[in-house]
C-alpha positions in Angstrom: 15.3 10.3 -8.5 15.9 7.0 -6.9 14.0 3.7 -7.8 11.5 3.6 -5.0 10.5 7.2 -5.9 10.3 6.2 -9.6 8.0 3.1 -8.9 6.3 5.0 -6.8 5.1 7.1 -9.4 5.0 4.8 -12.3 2.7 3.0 -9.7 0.9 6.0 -8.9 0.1 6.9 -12.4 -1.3 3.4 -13.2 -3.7 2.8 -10.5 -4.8 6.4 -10.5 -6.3 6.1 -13.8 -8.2 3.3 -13.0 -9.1 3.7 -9.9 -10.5 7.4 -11.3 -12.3 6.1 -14.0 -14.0 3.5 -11.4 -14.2 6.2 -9.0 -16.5 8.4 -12.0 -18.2 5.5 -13.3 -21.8 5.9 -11.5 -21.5 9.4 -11.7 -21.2 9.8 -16.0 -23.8 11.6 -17.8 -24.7 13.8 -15.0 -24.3 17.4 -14.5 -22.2 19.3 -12.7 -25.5 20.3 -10.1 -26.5 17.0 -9.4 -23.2 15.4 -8.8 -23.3 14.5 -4.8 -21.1 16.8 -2.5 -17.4 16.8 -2.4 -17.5 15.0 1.1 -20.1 12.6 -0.6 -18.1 11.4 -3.8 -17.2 7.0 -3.3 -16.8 4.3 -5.0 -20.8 3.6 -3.6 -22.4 7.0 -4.0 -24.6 8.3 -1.2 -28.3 6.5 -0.6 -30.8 7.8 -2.7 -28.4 8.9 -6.0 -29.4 7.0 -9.0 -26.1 5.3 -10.3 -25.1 5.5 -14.0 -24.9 2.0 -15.3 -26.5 0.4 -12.4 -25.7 -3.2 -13.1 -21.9 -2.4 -12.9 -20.4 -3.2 -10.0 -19.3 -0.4 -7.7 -15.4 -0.2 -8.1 -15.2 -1.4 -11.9 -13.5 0.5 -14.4 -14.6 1.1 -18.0 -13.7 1.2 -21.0 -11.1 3.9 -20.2 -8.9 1.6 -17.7 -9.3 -1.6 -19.9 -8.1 0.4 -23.2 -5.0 1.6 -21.5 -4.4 -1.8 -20.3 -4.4 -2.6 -23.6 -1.6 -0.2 -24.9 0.6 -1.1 -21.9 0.6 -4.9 -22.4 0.7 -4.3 -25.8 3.7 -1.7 -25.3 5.5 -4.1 -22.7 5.0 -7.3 -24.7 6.1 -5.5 -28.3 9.0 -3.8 -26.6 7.8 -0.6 -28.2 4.8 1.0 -29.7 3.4 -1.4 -33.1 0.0 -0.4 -34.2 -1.1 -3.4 -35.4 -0.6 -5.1 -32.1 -2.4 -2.8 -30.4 -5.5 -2.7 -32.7 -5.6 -6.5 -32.2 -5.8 -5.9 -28.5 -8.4 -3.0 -28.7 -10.4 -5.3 -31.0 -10.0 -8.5 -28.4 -11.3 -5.9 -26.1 -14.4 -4.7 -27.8 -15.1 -8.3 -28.9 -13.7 -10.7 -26.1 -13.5 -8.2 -23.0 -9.6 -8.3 -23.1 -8.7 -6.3 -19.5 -12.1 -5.5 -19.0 -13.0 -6.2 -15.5 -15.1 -9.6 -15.7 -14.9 -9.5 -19.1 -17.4 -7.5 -19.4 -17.5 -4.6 -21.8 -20.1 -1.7 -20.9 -20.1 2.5 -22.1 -18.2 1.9 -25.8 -17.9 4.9 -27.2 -19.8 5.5 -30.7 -16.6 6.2 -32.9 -14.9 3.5 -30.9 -17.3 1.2 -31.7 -17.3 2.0 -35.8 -13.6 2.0 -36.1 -13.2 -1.6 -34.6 -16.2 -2.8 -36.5 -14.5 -1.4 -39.7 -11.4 -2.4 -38.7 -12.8 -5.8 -38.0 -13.9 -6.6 -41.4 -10.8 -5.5 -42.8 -10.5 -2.1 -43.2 -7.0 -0.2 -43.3 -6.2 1.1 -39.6 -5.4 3.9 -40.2 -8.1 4.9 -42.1 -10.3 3.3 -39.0 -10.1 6.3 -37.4 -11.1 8.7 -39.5 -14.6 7.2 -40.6 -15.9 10.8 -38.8 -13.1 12.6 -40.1 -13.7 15.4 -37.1 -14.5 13.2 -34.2 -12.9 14.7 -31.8 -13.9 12.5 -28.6 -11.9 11.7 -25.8 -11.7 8.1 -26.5 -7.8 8.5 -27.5 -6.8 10.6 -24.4 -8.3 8.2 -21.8 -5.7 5.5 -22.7 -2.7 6.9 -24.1 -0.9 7.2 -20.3 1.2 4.0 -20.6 3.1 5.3 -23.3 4.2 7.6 -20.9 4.5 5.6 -18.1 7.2 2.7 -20.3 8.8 4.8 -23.4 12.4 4.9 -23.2 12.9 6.8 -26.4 13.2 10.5 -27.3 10.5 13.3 -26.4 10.0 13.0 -30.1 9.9 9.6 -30.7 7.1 9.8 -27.7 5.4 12.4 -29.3 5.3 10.1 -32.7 3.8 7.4 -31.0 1.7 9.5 -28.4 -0.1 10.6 -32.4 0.0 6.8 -33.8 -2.1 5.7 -30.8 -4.4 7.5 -32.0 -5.0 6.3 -35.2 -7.4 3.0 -34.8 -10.1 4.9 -33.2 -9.2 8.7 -33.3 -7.5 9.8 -36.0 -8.0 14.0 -36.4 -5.0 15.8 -35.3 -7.1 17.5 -32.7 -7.1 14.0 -30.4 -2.9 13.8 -31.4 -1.2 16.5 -30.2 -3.4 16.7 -27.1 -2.1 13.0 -26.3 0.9 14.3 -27.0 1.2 17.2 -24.9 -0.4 14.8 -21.8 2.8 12.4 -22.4 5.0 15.3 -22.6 2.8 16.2 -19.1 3.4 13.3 -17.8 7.1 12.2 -18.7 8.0 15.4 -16.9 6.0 14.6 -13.9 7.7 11.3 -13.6 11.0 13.0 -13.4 10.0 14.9 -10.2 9.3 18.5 -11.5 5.8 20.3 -10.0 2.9 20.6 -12.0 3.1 24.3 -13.4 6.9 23.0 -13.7 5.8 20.2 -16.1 3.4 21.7 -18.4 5.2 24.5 -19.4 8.3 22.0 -20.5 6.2 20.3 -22.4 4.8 22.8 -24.1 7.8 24.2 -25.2 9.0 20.8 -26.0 6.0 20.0 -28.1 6.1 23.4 -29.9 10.1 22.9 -30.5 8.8 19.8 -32.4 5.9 20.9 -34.1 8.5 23.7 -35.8 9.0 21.0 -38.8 5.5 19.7 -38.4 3.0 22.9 -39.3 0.1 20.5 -39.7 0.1 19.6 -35.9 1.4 23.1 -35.1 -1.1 24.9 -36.3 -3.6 22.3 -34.7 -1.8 22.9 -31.4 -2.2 26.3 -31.3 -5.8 26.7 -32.4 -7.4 23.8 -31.1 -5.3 23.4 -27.3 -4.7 27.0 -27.0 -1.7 26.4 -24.6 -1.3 29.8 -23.8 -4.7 30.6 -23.3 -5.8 29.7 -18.9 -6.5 26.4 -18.2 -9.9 26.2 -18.7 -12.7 23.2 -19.1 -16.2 22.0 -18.4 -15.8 18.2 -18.0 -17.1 16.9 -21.0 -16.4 14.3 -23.7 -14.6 16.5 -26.0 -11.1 15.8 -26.1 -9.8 19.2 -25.8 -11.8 19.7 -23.2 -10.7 16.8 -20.8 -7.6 18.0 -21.6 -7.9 21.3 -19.9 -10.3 20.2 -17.3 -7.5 18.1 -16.0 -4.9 20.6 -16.2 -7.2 23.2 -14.8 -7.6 20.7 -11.6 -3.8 19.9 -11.5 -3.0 23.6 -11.4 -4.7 23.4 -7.8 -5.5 19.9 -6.6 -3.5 19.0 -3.2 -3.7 15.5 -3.3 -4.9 12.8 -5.5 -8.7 12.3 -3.5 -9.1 16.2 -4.2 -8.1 15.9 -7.7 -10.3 13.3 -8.8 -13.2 14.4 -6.7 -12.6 17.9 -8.7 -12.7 16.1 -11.7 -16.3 14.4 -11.0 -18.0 17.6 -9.3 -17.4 18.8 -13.0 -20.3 16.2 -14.0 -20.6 15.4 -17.9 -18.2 12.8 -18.5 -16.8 12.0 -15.0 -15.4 8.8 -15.9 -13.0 9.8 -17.9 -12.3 13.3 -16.5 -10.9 11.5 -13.2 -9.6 8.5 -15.3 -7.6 11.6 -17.3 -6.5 13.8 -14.1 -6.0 10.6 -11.8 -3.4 9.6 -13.8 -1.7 12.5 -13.3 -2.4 12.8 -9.9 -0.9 9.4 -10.0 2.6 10.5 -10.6 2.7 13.7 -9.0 1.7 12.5 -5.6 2.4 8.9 -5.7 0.6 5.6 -5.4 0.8 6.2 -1.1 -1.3 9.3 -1.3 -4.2 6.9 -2.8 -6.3 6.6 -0.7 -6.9 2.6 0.5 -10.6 2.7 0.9 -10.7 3.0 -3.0 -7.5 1.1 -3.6 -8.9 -1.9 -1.7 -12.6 -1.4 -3.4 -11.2 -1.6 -7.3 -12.1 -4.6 -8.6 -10.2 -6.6 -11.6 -6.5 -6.5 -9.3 -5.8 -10.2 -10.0 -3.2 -12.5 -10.7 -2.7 -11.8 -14.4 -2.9 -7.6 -13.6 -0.7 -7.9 -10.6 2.0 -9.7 -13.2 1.5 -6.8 -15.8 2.5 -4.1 -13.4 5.4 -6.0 -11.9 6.4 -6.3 -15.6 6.1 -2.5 -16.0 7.5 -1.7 -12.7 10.7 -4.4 -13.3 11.4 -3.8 -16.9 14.8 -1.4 -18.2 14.7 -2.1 -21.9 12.0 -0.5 -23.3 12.9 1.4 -26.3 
């Protein structure tokens, strides 16, 4: 694959997340028969349709976008993965608005909020994750893409850190080896390959892995169910945003169809087009974004415009 094709997708990936998650924010919390019509799904929903968070400007991401931000800067800056650096920058997030557009931070998660509050005054991180030792919310997921997107290293040593990301906020195995098959999704769909193409290399990647980890494979199995059709309903838990975006990929023909797919499945449409958009990202490239939504995101500034160049520009990541 040549470099334009490469940025291309890199590209795609990035802005397909956010603008997804902006794209679901003033649908969230609705269900799937009172989301507007396929035709009707924007940025500015159709007259009448009572946003979610209504004092949020149409075209802002949430949470989602800005903690993804987070791990790339934090990925790009370290020159690999470091926990501790990116706990800081979750925690200048929660506290500061670090990449949240405005600064201002709106929709934090429950367990998102306890572990950086514990973490805050001091507690171990990875034990931050695990205050509700089965939370098994989508909070992890939403944001682990830029590993993706910059690692340099092994499909292991992706995997590893794919599960580390985890740890500040989402510790149970459950939210691990689904952000690690997504990576493994993802890395795949970088290199060209179609969807169906993709997926099923990273499963049998993942489960070549898991052989010497039985913990996660046995997690894997039970809890993703790889070989089971992809199946899902939308919602918040993380197994379920998994599949919900696979399920779309599987038949989505460009990235506006997959990310209004995403939000016709109500529940939590934020993060269900945050999750799929990023794939739809990479497979069909930033170009097939549409530039009515492209040109409505809000937070594409100076500082975010040098982040992605640094993303776009940089060879040595490990």
């Amino acid at each position: 694959m040549n470099n334009f094709h490469k940025y291309d997708k890199i590209k795609g990936g990035l802005y397909g997340l956010l603008i997804g998650d902006a794209l679901g924010v003033p649908y969230e919390f609705y269900s799937a028969d009172q989301i507007p019509s396929y035709e009707e799904i924007e940025m500015q929903p159709p007259f009448g349709f009572q946003r979610a968070h209504s004092n949020i400007k149409s075209g802002t991401w949430s949470d989602d976008g800005a903690q993804a931000l987070c791990l790339l800067d934090s990925f790009i800056s370290c020159g690999s993965f470091e926990l501790k650096d990116f706990a800081d920058r979750l925690l200048a997030w929660y506290l500061e608005g670090k990449w949240a557009v405005d600064g201002i931070v709106f929709d934090v998660g429950i367990q998102t909020g306890e572990a950086l509050n514990a973490y805050r005054t001091g507690k171990v991180i990875e034990e931050c994750g695990l205050l509700r030792p089965n939370g098994k919310g989508n909070g992890a997921l939403m944001r682990v893409l830029p590993l993706a997107l910059c690692h340099k290293g092994t499909d292991k040593e992706l995997v590893l850190d794919a599960h580390a990301q985890c740890l500040i906020t989402h510790g149970n195995l459950c939210n691990q080896v689904c952000c690690a098959l997504y990576c493994l999704v993802a890395r795949f769909l970088l290199s060209g390959v179609a969807f169906s193409s993709a997926l099923a290399n990273a499963i049998a990647i993942l489960r070549e892995i898991y052989k010497m980890m039985p913990d996660y494979e046995q997690e894997f199995e039970w809890s993703v169910r790889p070989d089971e059709p992809w199946i899902g309903n939308g919602s918040g838990y993380v197994v379920d945003c998994l599949r919900s975006a696979f399920m779309i990929m599987e038949v989505a023909s460009n990235y506006e169809d997959a990310v209004k797919r995403a939000i016709m499945l109500g529940n939590d449409t934020d993060t269900t087009a945050c999750v799929t958009g990023g794939l739809a990202g990479i497979a069909f490239g930033f170009d097939n974004i549409p530039q009515r939504w492209y040109k409505k995101l809000r937070g594409k500034d100076t500082q975010f415009h040098i982040l992605l160049e640094r993303v776009l520009n940089n060879e040595n990541y490990r």
